[in-house]
C-alpha positions in Angstrom: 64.3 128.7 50.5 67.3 126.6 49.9 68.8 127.9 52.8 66.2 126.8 54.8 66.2 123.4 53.3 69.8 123.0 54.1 69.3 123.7 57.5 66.1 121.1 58.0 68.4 118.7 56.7 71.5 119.5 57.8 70.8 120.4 62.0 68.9 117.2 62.8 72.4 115.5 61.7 74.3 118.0 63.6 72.3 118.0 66.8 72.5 113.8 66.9 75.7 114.1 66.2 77.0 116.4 69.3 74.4 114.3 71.6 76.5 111.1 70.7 79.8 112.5 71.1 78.5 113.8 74.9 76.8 110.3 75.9 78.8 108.8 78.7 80.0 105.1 77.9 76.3 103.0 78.9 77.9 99.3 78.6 78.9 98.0 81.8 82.1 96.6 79.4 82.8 100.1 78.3 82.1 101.2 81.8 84.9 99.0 83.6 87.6 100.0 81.2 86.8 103.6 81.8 87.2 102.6 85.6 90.3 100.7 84.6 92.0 103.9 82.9 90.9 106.6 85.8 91.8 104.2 88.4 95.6 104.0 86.9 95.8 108.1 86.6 94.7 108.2 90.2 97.3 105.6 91.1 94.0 103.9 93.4 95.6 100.8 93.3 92.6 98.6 94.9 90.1 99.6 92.5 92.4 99.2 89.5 93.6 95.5 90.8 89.8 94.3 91.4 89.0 94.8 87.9 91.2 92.2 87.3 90.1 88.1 87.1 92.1 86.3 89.6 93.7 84.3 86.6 94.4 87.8 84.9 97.5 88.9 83.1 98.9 92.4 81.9 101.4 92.3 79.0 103.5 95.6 78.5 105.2 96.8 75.5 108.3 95.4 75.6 109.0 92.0 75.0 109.7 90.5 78.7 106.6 92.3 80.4 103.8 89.8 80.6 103.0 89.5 84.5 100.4 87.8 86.3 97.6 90.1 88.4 100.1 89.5 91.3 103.6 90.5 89.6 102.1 93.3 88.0 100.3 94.9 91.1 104.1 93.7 92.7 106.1 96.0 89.8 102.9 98.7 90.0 102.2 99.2 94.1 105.4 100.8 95.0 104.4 103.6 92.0 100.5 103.3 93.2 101.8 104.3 96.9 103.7 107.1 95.8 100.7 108.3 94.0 101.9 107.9 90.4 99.8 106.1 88.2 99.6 106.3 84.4 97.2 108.2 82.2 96.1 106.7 79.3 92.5 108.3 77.3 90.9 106.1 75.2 89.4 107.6 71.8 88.1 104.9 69.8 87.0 101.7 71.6 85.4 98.5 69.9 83.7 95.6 71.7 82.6 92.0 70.8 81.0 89.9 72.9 80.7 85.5 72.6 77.3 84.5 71.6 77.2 82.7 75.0 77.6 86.4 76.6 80.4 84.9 78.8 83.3 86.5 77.2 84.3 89.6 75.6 87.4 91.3 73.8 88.3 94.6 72.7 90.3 97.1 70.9 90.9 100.6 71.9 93.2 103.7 71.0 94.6 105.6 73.5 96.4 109.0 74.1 99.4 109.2 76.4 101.3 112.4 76.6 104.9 110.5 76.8 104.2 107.7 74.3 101.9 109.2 71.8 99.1 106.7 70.3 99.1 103.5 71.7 97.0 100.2 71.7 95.1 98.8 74.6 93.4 95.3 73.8 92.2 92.3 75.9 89.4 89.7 76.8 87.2 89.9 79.2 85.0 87.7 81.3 81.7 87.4 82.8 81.8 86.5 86.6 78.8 86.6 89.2 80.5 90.7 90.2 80.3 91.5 86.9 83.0 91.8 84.0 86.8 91.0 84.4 89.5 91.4 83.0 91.6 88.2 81.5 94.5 89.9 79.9 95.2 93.6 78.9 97.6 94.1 76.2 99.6 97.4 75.6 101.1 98.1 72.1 102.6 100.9 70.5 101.2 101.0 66.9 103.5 101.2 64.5 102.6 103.0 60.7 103.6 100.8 57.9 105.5 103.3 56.6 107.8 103.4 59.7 107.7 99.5 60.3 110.9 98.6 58.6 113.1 100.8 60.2 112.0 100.3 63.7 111.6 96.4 63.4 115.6 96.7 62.0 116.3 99.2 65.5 114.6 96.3 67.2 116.6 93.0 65.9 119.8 95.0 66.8 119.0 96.1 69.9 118.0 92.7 70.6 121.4 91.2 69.1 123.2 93.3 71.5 121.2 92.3 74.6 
């Protein structure tokens, strides 16, 4: 009997929680920056570039890499034409919208098999096409633990520069 109470109570949970981890993204938000990332794997340049406000801006990891839509589909075409793109698989994403509903921003982890975890966050806004994107920022996160020592490999390789 108890065994049969733990499973009334226990499948429910486990059923709901294998149907959320299978539901494809539903927000036309979540949607775009699925676009964004598959787009950039496949190196399809025009689809990734369109998702883009006119007024957009990508800013890299490193210090000097914050480009307008233009420079950075510049820097990213001659890779695009090749077909090399970037993959980049997001696992945890979070979402805010303005009360307005004109503007958004997000969060989101991502996998990358050279970097390891990294950081993709931005704003977003609402145009008569649909969502854009207004900047896209890529970070690597850094553990507090390790913070120290790479923020002191950092100042010195900046010294040396």
């Amino acid at each position: 009997m108890k065994t049969l109470l733990i499973l009334v109570l226990v499948i429910p949970f486990v059923s709901l929680t294998n149907a959320e981890a299978t539901q494809p993204a539903t927000t036309p938000i979540d949607q775009l920056l699925n676009t964004f990332h598959q787009s950039a794997a496949t190196a399809n340049g025009e689809v990734y570039f369109s998702l883009f406000h006119r007024n957009g801006v990508f800013i890299g990891t490193d210090a000097g890499e914050r480009w307008t839509v233009n420079q950075f589909q510049e820097y990213a075409q001659p890779y695009f034409s090749q077909g090399k793109g970037w993959t980049y698989t997001p696992s945890i994403r979070h979402i805010d919208i303005s009360e307005d509903g004109q503007f958004a921003w997000f969060d989101e982890l991502l996998w990358n098999e050279k970097y390891g975890q990294c950081r993709g966050s931005g704003a977003l806004i609402k145009t008569p096409t649909g969502w854009k994107i207004l900047q896209y920022h890529l970070t690597f996160p850094i553990p507090n633990t390790l913070a120290k020592e790479l923020t002191e490999k950092i100042k010195a390789h900046i010294t040396k520069e």
